[in-house]
C-alpha positions in Angstrom: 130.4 82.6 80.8 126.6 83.1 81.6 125.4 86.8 82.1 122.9 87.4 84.7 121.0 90.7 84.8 117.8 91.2 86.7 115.6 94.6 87.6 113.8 93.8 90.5 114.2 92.8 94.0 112.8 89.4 93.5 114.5 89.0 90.0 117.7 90.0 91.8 117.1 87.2 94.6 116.6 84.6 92.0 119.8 85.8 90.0 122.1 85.7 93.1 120.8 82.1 93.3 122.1 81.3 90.1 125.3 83.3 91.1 125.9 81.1 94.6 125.5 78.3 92.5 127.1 79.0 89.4 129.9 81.0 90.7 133.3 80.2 88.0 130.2 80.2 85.4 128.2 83.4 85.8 129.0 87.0 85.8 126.5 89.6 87.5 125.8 92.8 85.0 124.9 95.9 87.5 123.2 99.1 86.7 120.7 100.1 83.7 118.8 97.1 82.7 119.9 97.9 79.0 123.4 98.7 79.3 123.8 95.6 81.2 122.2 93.3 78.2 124.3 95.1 75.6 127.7 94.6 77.7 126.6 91.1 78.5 125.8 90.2 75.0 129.2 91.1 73.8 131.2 89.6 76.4 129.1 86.2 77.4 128.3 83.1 75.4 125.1 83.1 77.8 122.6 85.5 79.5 120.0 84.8 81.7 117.7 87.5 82.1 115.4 87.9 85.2 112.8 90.7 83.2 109.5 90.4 81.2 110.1 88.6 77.8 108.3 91.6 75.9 111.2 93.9 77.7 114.0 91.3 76.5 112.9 91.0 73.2 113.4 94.6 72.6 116.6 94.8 74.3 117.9 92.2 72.4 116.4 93.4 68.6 119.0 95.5 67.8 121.7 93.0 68.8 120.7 89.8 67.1 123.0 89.0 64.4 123.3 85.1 63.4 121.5 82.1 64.9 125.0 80.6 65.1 126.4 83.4 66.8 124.7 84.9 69.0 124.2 83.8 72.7 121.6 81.9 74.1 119.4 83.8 76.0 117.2 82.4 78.3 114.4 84.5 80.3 113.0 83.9 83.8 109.9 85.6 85.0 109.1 87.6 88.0 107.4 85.0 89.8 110.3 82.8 89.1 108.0 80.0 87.6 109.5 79.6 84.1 112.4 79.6 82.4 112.1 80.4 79.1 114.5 79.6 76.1 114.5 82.7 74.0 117.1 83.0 71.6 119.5 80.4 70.8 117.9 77.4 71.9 120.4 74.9 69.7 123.4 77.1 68.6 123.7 79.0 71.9 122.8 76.0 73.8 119.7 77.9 75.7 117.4 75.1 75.6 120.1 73.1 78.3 120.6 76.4 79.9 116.8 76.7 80.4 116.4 73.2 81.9 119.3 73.5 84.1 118.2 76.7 85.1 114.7 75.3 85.8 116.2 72.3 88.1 118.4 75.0 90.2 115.2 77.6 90.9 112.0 74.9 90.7 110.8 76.8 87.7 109.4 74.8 84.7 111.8 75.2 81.3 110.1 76.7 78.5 111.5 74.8 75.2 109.9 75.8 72.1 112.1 74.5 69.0 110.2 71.9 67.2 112.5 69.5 67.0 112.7 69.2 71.0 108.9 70.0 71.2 109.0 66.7 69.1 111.6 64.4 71.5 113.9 64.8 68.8 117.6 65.6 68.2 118.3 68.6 65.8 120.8 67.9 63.8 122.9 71.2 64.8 122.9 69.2 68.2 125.1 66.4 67.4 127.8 68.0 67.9 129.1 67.3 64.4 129.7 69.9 61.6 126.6 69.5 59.6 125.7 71.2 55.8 123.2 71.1 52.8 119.6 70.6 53.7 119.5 70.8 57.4 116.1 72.9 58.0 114.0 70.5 55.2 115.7 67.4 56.3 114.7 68.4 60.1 111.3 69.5 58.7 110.8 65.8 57.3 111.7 64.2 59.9 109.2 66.3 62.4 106.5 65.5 59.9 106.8 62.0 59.8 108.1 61.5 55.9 110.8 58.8 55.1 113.9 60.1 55.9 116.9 57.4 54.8 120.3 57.5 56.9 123.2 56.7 54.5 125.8 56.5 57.4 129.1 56.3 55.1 131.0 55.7 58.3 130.5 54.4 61.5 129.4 57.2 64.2 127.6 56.7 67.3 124.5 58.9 66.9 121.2 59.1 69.3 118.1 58.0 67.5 116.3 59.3 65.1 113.5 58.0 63.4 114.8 57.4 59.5 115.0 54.4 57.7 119.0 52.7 57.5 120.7 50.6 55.4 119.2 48.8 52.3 116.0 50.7 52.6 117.7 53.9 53.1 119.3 52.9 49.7 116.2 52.0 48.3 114.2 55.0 49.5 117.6 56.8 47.8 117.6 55.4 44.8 113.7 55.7 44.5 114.3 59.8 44.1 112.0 62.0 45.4 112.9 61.3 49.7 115.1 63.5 52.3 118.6 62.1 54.0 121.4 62.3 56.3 124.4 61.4 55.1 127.2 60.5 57.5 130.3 60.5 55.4 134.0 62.5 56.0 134.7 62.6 52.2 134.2 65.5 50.3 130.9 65.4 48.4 128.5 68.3 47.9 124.8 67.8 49.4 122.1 67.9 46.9 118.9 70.1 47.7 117.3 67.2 50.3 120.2 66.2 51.8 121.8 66.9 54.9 125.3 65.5 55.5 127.1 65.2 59.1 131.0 65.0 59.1 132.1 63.2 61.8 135.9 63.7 63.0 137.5 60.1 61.6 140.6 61.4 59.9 144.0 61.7 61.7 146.5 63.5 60.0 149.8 62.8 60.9 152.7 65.1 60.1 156.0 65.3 60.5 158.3 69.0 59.9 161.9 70.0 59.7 162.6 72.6 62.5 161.4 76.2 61.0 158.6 74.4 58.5 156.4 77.6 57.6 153.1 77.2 58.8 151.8 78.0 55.1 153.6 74.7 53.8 152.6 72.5 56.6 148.2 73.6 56.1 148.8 73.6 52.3 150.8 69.8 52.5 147.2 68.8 54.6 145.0 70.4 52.6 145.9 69.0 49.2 146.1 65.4 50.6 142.7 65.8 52.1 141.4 67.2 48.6 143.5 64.7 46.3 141.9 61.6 48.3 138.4 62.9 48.2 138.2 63.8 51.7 136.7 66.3 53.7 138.7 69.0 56.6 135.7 69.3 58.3 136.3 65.6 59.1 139.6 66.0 60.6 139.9 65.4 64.0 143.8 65.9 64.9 146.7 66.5 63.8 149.8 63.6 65.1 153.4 63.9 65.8 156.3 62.7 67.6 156.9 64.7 70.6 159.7 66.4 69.8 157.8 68.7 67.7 155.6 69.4 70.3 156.4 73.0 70.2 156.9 73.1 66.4 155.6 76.4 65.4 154.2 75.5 62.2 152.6 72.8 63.4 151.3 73.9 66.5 149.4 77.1 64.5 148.5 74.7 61.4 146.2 72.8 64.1 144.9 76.1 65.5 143.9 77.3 62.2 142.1 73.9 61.6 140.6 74.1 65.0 141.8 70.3 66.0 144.3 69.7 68.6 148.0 68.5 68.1 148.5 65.2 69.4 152.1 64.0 70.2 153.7 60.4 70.8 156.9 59.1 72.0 159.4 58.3 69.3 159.6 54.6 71.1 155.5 54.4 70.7 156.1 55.3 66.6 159.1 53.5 66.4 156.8 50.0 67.3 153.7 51.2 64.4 154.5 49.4 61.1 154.4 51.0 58.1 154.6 50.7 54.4 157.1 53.8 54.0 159.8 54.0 57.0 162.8 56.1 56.3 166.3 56.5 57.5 166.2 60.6 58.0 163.4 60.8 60.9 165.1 57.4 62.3 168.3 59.5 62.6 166.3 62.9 63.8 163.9 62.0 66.0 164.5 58.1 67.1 161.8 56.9 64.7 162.0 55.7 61.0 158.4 57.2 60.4 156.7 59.9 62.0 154.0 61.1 59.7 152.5 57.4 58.4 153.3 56.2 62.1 151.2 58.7 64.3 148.6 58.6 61.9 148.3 55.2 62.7 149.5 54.6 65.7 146.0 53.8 67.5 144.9 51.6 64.7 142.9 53.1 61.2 142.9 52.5 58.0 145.8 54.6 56.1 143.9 56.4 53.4 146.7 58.8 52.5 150.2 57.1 52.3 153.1 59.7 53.3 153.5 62.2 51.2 156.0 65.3 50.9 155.2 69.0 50.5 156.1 70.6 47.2 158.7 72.8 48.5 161.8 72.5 47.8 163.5 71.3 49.7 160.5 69.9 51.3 160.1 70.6 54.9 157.0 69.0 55.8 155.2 65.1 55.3 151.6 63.7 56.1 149.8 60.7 55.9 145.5 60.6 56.7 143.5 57.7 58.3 140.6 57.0 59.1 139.6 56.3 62.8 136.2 55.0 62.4 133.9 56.1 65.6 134.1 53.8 68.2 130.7 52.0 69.4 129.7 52.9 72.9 127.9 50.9 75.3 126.5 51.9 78.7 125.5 49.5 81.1 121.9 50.7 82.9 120.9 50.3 86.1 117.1 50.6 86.3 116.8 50.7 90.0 113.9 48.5 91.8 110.9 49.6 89.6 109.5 53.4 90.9 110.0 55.9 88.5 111.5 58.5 90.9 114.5 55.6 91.9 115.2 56.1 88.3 118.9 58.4 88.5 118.7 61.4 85.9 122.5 59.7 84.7 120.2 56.6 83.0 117.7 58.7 81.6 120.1 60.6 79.6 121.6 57.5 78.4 118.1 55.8 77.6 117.7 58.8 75.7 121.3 59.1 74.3 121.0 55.0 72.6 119.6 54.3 69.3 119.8 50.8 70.2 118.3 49.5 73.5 118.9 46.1 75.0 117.0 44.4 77.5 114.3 41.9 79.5 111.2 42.4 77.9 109.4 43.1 81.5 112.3 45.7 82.0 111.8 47.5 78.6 108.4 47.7 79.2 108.8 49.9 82.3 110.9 52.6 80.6 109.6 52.4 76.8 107.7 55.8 77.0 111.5 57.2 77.9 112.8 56.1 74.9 113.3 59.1 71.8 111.6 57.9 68.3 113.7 56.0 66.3 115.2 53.8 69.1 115.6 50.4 68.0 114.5 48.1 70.5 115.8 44.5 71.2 114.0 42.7 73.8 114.0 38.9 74.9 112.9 36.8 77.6 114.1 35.4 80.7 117.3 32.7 80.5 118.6 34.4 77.2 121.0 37.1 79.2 123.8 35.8 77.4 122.3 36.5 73.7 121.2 40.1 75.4 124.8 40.5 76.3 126.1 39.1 72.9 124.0 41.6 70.9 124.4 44.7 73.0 128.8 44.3 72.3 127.9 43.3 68.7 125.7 46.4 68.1 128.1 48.7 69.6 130.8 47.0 67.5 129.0 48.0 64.4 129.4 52.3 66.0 126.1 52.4 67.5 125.3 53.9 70.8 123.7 51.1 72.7 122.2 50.8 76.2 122.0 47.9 78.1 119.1 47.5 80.7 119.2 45.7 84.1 117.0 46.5 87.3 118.6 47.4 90.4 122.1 48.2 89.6 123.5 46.5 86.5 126.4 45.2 87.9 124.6 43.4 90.8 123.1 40.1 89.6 122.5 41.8 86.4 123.8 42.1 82.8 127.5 43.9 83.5 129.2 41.1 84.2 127.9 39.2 81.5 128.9 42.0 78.9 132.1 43.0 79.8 133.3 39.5 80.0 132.2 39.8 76.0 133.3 43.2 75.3 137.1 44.3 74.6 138.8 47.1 74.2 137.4 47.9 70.6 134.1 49.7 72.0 133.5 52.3 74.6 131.5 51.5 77.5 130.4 52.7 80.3 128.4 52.0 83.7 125.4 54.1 85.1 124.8 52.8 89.0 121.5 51.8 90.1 119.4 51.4 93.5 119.7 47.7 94.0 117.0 46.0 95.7 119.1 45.4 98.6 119.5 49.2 99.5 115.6 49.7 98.5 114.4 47.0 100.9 117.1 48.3 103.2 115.2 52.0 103.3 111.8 50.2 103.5 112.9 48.0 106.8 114.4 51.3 108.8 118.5 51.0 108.9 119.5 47.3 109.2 122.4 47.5 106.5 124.2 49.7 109.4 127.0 48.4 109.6 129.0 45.2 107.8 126.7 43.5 105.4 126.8 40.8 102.3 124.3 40.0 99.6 124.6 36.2 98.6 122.1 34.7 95.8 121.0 31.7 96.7 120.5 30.4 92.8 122.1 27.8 92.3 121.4 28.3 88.3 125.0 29.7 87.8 126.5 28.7 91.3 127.0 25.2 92.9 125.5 25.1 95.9 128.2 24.0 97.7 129.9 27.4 97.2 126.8 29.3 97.9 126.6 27.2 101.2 130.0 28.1 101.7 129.8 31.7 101.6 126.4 31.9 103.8 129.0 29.8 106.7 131.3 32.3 106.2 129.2 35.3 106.6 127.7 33.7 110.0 130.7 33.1 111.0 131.5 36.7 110.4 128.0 37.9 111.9 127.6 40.4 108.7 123.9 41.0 107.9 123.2 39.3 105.5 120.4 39.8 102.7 119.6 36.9 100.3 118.8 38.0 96.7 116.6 34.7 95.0 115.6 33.6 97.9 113.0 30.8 96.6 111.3 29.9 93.5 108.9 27.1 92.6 111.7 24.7 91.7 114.0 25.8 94.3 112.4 25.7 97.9 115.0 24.5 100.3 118.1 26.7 99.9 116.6 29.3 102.0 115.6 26.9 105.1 119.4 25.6 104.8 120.7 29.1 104.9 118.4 30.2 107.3 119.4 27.4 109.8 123.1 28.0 109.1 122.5 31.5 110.9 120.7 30.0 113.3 123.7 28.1 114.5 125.2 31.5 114.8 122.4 33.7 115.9 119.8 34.2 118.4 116.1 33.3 117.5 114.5 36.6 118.1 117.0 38.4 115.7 115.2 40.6 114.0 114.7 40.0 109.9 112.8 41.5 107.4 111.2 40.6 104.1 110.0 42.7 101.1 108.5 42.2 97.9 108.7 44.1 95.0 110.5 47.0 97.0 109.6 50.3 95.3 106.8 49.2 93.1 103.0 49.9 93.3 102.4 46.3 95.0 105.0 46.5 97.5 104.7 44.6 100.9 106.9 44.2 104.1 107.4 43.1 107.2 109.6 42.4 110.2 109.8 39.3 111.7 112.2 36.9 113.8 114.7 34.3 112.5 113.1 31.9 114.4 109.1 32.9 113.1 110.1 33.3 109.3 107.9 30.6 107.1 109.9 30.0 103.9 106.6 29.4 102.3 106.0 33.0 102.1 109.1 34.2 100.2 109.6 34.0 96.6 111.7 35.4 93.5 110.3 38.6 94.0 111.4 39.0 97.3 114.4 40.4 99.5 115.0 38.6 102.4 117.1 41.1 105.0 118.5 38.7 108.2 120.1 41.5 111.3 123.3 40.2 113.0 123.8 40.0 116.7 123.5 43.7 117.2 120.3 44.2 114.9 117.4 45.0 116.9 113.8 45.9 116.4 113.0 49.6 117.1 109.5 51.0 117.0 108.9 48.7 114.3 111.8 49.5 112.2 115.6 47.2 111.8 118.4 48.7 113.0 122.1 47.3 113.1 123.9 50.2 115.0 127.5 51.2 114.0 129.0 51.6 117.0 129.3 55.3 117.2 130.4 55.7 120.9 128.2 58.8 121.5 125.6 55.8 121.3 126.8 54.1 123.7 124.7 54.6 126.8 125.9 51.4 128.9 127.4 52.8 132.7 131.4 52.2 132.3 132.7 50.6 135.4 134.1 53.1 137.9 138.5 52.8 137.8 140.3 52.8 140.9 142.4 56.1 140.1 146.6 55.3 140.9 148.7 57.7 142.5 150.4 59.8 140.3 154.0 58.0 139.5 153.6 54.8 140.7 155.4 51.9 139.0 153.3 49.6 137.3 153.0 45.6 138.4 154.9 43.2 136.2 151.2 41.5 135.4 149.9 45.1 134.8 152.6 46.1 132.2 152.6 43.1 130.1 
């Protein structure tokens, strides 16, 4: 819950704001200004304050208490021009709250932790449990010294600018250097280390009805400390279902602050593993329950079953580890301008360590990307390779972005990688404006109604089926817009398909043409099926072609949709009947 207090009658317009906006996230604190910080400190993981920083800061003195604690506070001035992170800024998230609070009231966020002064992740920000060295390792790393990343396990993590693998060893082994280890065994940082514990270890137990909680966490815990391995690391506990409800297991996962995970005794029955047993078999419908929903979506079984010391013993586990799964997102560019660029693909340009792409694309978002992003850029024709090495990157845990202009999964690289992806990686798919809707808002409104893109490259399509489609969608009188219209080496698919509409369409129907939609050097025009000169279309250019309804308005295309309040036309006058008279035969068929 976020705490909004405010003193004035412009602090309390910009608070209520928030409130309309916000309204299952915020909670308004009336009366004295210092009451309602002290009863919003202790009840909200947030505050906003609309007062003077000098007046927050001394409201807040006596309450501050641990950077990990505390909420974030974030502090928005009288004029409502700034929002300013305060307190908090990583722990209590109030470097987020201040942007977001910044996008809802037009006031510029106010960030000033280094590490986000610096377009850098903190490593408290990872969302991973994180020890040892964490202010010197951050230090290093903001003042540029070698930094190695000895990742133990595969995690997906945003970039930051260290060195990896056998120069991270090196740079190790060389003494004297800063690193992050990523690792979920239990080792003990030394004095210029910090070391992230990502959650790759399932624990799966199994529990005769009334297992004490005590026996269940101390089974866990001494299998996690006999392998080496760290509970920070764990990410959930696993069962069969019918211990949902389990009291000692359900607590045991509260106390380890993971959640407990339950499968179908048909699900475990199907897992092989090296230790099945007749009891659970005969309990629960499944000859392994601890081994088998440890495993159950695939791991490495670190920690064979294993019984707790009780006598009788009441409770079994068994550990793998999940490694992190790699995670791919699939970016639409949009048509070139900066502003078409969605917010959605600049946090994921921002979120890869590993970017992917044309070289002329890259080159128009480069000063988005954070330090430390690996770039991989190649030339036109080599979209397979680009697709190749953006699934094999994210096979080896990285987060990896993909770049196509327009929308990706138009003419772009989508299709290409998820035809080479499985179900091994993550991936996901951030829209674009294609060029089609670009030119579309450049011409006036001539995607109105029905409409089809068709490529007329023949590079991946015969043109027979191209020639096909373009017959079909003249048949259908869609609008039609024609992505690759003409190159040097391909200059008479777009007479043909132009003279297949014309079989269907009148000469004066309205069509439009744009080049480089969006981008400093754009250029348009309307013209008529019958006036368009091939010669002045090429790769760079969307070619727009109206249906029989398109017309030319004030300069603009418009296809109409057939709204009837648009319908002007006089309707023909009806003879009215008399009231109950039969109908003709011919007039009731």
């Amino acid at each position: 819950m976020i705490g909004l207090i405010s003193a004035t009658a412009a602090g309390t317009a910009a608070r209520d704001r928030l409130a309309v906006a916000w309204p299952d996230r915020t909670r308004v604190y009336e009366g004295p200004v210092g009451d309602a910080v002290r009863r919003a400190f202790a009840e909200c993981e947030q505050l906003v304050c609309f007062l003077a920083t000098g007046a927050t800061v001394r409201l807040l003195a006596p309450l501050l208490g641990d950077k990990h604690t505390d909420p974030g506070v974030v502090c928005v001035d009288e004029g409502g021009r700034f929002a300013v992170s305060l307190v908090g800024g990583h722990g209590g998230g109030a470097n987020e709250l201040a942007r977001a609070v910044g996008d809802l009231l037009d006031a510029a966020p106010v960030v000033t932790t280094a590490t986000d002064a610096a377009d850098l992740p903190g490593l408290d920000t990872l969302g991973l449990p994180v020890e040892g060295a964490v202010a010197a390792v951050s230090r290093a790393l903001l003042d540029g010294d070698p930094v190695a990343l000895r990742a133990e396990v595969a995690w997906p993590l945003p970039p930051l600018p260290v060195a990896g693998s056998a120069v991270a060893d090196s740079l190790v082994a060389d003494g004297g250097t800063y690193a992050i280890r990523v690792t979920d065994r239990l080792v003990e940082p030394d004095e210029r280390e910090a070391v992230l514990r990502p959650p790759t270890l399932v624990v799966g137990v199994g529990a005769s009805k009334g297992a004490p909680v005590a026996e269940v966490l101390g089974l866990v815990e001494d299998a996690l400390r006999g392998a080496g391995l760290s509970p920070a690391s764990v990410a959930e506990l696993a069962t069969v279902d019918a211990k949902a409800a389990e009291p000692g297991l359900v607590e045991a996962a509260a106390r380890l602050g993971v959640p407990l995970v339950t499968y179908s005794a048909g699900e475990l029955a199907q897992v092989a593993v090296p230790n099945p047993s007749e009891a659970p078999l005969a309990a629960v419908g499944t000859p392994s329950v601890a081994e088998a929903a440890a495993l159950v979506r695939g791991g490495e079984l670190l920690v064979p079953k294993r019984k707790s010391a009780a006598r009788p013993a009441m409770a079994t586990c068994a550990v793998v580890r999940r490694p992190g799964r790699g995670r791919l997102a699939v970016v639409g560019l949009g048509p070139g301008a900066r502003d078409l660029l969605t917010p959605r693909a600049r946090a994921e340009l921002r979120r890869a360590s590993v970017l992917v792409g044309l070289d002329q694309y890259v080159g128009q978002i480069r000063d988005l990307l954070r330090p430390g992003t690996r770039v991989l850029e190649s030339g036109l024709g080599a979209e397979e390779e680009r697709a190749r090495t953006a699934v094999a990157e994210a096979r080896r845990g990285h987060a990896v972005a993909l770049i196509g202009s327009g929308d990706a999964g138009v003419y772009a690289m989508a299709s290409p990688a998820l035809a080479e992806a499985s179900d091994d990686i993550d991936v996901v798919g951030v829209p674009g404006v294609t060029a089609a809707l670009a030119a579309g808002a450049i011409l006036g409104a001539p995607l109105g109604h029905d409409h089809v893109s068709i490529s007329l490259s023949d590079l991946h399509t015969p043109w027979e089926v191209i020639e096909r489609r373009v017959r079909a969608a003249a048949g259908a009188d869609l609008v039609v817009t024609f992505y690759n219209p003409r190159s040097r080496g391909r200059d008479w698919q777009l007479p043909k398909a132009l003279a297949i509409l014309a079989e269907h369409r009148e000469p004066g129907t309205p069509v439009g043409v744009v080049r480089n939609a969006s981008r400093a050097d754009e250029s348009s025009r309307v013209t008529t099926l019958a006036a368009l000169d091939p010669a002045t279309v090429d790769m760079m250019t969307v070619v727009t072609v109206g249906n029989t309804a398109t017309r030319e308005i004030a300069g603009r295309m418009v296809t109409p949709r057939g709204y009837r309040w648009q319908d002007t036309r006089p309707q023909e006058p009806q003879e009215p009947r008399p009231p109950h008279q039969p109908q003709k035969p011919e007039e009731a068929r």
